[in-house]
C-alpha positions as CSV (number, residue, x, y, z in Angstrom):
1,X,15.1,-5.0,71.2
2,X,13.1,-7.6,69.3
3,X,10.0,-5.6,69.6
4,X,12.0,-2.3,68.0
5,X,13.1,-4.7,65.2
6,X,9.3,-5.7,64.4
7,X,8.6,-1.8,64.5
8,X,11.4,-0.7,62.6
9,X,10.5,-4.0,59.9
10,X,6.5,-3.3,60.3
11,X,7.7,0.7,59.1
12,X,9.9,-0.5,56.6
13,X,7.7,-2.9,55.0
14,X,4.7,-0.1,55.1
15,X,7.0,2.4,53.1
16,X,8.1,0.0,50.3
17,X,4.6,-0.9,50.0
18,X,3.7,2.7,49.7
19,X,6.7,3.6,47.5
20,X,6.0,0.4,45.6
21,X,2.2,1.8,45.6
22,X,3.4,5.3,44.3
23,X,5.9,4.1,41.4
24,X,2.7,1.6,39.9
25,X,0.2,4.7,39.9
26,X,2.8,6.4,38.6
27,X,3.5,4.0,35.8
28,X,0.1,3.3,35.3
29,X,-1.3,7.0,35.1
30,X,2.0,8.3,33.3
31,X,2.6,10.5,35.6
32,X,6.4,10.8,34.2
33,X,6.3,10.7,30.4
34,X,7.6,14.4,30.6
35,X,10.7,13.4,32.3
36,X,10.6,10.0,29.9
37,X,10.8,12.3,27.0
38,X,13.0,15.0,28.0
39,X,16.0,12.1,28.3
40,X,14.8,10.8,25.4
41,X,15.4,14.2,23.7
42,X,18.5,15.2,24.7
43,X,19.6,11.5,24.3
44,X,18.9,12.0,20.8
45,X,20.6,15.5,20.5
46,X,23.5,13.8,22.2
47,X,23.8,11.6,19.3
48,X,22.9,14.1,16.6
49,X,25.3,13.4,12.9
50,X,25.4,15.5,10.1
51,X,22.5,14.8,7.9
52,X,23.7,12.9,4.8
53,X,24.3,15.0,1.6
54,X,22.8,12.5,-1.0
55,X,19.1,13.6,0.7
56,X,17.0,16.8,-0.1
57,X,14.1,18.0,0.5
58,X,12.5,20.2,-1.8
59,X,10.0,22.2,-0.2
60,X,6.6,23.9,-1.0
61,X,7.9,27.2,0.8
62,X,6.2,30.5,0.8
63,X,8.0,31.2,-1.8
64,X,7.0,29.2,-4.2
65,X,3.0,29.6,-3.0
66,X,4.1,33.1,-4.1
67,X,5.1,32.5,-7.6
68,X,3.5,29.7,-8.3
69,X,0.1,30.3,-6.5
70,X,-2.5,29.0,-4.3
71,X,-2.3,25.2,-3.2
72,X,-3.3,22.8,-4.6
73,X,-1.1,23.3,-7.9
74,X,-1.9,22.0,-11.2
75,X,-0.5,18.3,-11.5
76,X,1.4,19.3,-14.8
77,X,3.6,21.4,-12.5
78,X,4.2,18.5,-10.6
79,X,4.9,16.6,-13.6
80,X,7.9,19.0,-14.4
81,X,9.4,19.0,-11.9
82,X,9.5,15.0,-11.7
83,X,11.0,15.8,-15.0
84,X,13.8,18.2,-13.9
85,X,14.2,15.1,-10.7
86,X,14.8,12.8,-13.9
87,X,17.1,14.9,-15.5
88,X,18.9,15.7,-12.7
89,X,19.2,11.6,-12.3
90,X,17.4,11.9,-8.7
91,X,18.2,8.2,-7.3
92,X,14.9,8.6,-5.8
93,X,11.9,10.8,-5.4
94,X,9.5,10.5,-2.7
95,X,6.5,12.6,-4.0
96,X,4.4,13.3,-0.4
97,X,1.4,14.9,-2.1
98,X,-2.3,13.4,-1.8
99,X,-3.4,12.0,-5.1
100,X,-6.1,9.8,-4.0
101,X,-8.6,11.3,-6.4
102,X,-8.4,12.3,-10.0
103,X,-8.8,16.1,-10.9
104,X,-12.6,16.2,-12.5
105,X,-11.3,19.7,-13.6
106,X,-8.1,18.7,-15.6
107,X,-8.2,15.2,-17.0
108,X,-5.0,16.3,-19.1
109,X,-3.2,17.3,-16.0
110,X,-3.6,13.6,-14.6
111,X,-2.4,12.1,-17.6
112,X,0.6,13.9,-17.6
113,X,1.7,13.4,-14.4
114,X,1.3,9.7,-14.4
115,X,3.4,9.7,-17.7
116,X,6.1,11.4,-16.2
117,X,6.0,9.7,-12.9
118,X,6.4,6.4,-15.2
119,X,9.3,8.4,-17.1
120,X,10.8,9.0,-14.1
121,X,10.7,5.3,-12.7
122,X,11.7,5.9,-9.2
123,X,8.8,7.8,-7.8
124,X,7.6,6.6,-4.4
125,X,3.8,7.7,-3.8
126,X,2.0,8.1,-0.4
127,X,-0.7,6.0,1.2
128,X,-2.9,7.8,4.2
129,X,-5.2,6.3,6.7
130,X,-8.6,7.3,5.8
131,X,-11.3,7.4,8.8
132,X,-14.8,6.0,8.1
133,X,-15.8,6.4,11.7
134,X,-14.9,5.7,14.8
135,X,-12.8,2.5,14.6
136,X,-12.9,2.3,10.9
137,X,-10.0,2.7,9.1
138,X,-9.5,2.3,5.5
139,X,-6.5,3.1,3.0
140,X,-6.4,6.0,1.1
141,X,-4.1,4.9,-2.0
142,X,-3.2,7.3,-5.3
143,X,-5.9,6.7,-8.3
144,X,-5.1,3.7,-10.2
145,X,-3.5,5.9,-12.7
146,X,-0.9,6.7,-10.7
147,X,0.1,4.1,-8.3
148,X,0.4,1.7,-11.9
149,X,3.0,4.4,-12.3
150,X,4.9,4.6,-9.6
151,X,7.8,2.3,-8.4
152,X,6.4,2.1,-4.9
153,X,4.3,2.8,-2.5
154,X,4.8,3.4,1.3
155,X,2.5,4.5,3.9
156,X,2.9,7.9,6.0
157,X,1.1,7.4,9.2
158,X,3.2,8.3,12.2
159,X,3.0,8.4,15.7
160,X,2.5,11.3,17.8
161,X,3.7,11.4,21.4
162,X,1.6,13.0,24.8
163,X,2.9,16.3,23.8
164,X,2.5,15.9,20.2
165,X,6.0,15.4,18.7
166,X,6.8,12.1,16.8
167,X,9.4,9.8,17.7
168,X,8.5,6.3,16.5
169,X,7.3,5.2,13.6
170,X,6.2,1.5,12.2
171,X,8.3,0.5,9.3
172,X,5.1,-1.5,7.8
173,X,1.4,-0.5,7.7
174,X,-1.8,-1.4,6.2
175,X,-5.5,-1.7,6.2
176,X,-6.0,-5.7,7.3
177,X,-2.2,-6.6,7.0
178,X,1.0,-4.3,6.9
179,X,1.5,-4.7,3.3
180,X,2.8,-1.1,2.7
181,X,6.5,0.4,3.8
182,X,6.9,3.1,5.5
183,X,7.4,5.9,2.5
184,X,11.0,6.3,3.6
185,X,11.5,2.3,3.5
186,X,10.1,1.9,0.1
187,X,11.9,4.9,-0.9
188,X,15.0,3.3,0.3
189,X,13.7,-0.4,-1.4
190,X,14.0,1.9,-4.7
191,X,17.6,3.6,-4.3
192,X,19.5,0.8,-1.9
193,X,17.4,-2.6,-2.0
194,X,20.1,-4.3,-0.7
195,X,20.0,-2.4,2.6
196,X,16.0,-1.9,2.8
197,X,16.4,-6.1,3.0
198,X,17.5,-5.9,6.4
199,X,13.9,-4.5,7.1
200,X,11.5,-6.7,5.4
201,X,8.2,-7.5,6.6
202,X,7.6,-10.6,8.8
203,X,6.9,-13.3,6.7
204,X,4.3,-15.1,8.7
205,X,2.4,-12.5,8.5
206,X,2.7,-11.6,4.7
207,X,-0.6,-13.5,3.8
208,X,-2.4,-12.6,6.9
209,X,-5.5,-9.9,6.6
210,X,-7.2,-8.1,3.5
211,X,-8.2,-5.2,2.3
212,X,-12.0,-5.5,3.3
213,X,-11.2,-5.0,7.2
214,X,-12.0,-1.5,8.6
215,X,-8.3,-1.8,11.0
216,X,-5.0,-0.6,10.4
217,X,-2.2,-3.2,11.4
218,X,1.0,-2.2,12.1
219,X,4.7,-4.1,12.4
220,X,8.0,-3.2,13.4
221,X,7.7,-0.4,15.7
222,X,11.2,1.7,15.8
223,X,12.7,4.5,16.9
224,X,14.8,6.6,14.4
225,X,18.0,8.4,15.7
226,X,17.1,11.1,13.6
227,X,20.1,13.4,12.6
228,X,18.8,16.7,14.0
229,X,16.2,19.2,14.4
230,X,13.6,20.2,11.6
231,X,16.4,22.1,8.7
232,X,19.1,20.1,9.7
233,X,18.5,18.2,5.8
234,X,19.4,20.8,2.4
235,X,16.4,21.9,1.7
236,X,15.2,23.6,-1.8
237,X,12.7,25.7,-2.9
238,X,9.9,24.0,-5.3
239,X,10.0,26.7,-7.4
240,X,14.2,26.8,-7.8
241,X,13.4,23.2,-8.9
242,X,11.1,24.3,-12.1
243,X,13.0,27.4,-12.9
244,X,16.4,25.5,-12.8
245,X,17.8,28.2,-10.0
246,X,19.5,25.5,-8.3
247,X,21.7,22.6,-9.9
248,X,21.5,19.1,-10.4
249,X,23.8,17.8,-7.1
């Protein structure tokens, strides 16, 4: 009998040492992020809410590419339809359109989009990551013109997943400190500051890095529970915007 305990513990320990082996490759080479996000997913859709009504994306659809024309637009289109945003008493607009260099071909345009994006007074502008190389980051801001204008500005990088879907995101970013918001946090600092609070940046670090550094540094990783698939928000058509087709709730 003792001897067919120490075999029976000698095959035990070898097969936790090989399961133990197994679940650290495992671990280590990812072998299970599919199953990782699959839960994740229909986690998530467990949990899905209806989308709130205050929030609406107006989209450049096919439709309006149609009517309008070939992208990019002229930046007096975009002015107007800041302007119909304004009149329509928008509590916020986040305007996710590149404006990192001026229009050498319309000077008039700029100007009078960075008027009525200072009219408006609660239009959030993007921030990109711009690569110089490998490693070398820096940040693509709007002209000076236009981020003077604006009420905000938040940062759009996001983070894709193995299979290319994004579920995270970092609520602050930026090129030798996370200075900038996320563009839906600065968004939120304009229309509910009292909530984006609860987010703020860590204050040890608020002095920490500068623009000079060639890295992006990112805080406060998080996972949204995001209300539903891509449509589940009202979405708009651009061009119903600028024609007035659609009212102002």
């Amino acid at each position: 009998m003792p001897r067919l305990r120490r075999r029976t513990l000698a095959e035990w320990t070898l097969l936790t040492a090989v399961l133990v082996l197994v679940a650290a490759t495992a671990a280590w080479q990812d072998w299970l992020w599919r199953a990782d996000y699959l839960l994740y997913d229909v986690g998530l859709s467990l949990a899905a809410r209806p989308a709130p009504a205050d929030i609406v994306i107006v989209a450049v659809d096919d439709e309006s590419l149609a009517r309008i024309g070939r992208w990019p637009w002229r930046r007096a289109i975009h002015a107007t339809l800041l302007d119909k945003l304004r009149q329509a008493d928008a509590a916020v607009v986040g305007l996710d359109i590149i404006l990192s260099e001026a229009d050498a071909n319309d000077p008039e345009g700029d100007r009078v989009l960075a008027e009525a994006i200072r009219k408006n007074g609660r239009v959030v502008l993007p921030v990109i990551q711009l690569g110089l190389g490998p490693g070398l980051i820096a940040e693509g801001r709007p002209i000076k013109q236009f981020s003077q204008a604006a009420a905000r500005l938040g940062h759009i990088e996001s983070q894709l997943d193995t299979d290319g879907i994004s579920r995270s995101i970092y609520l602050w970013g930026g090129v030798g400190a996370a200075r900038h918001p996320q563009l839906a946090l600065a968004m939120l600092q304009v229309s509910d500051p009292e909530i984006a609070a609860r987010h703020a940046r860590n204050t040890a670090n608020q002095d920490s890095g500068t623009t000079e550094s060639t890295t992006w540094s990112r805080e406060q990783w998080v996972h949204p529970q995001f209300a539903g698939p891509p449509g589940t928000y009202r979405t708009i058509s651009y061009v119903d915007v600028l024609t007035g087709a659609v009212g102002g709730d």
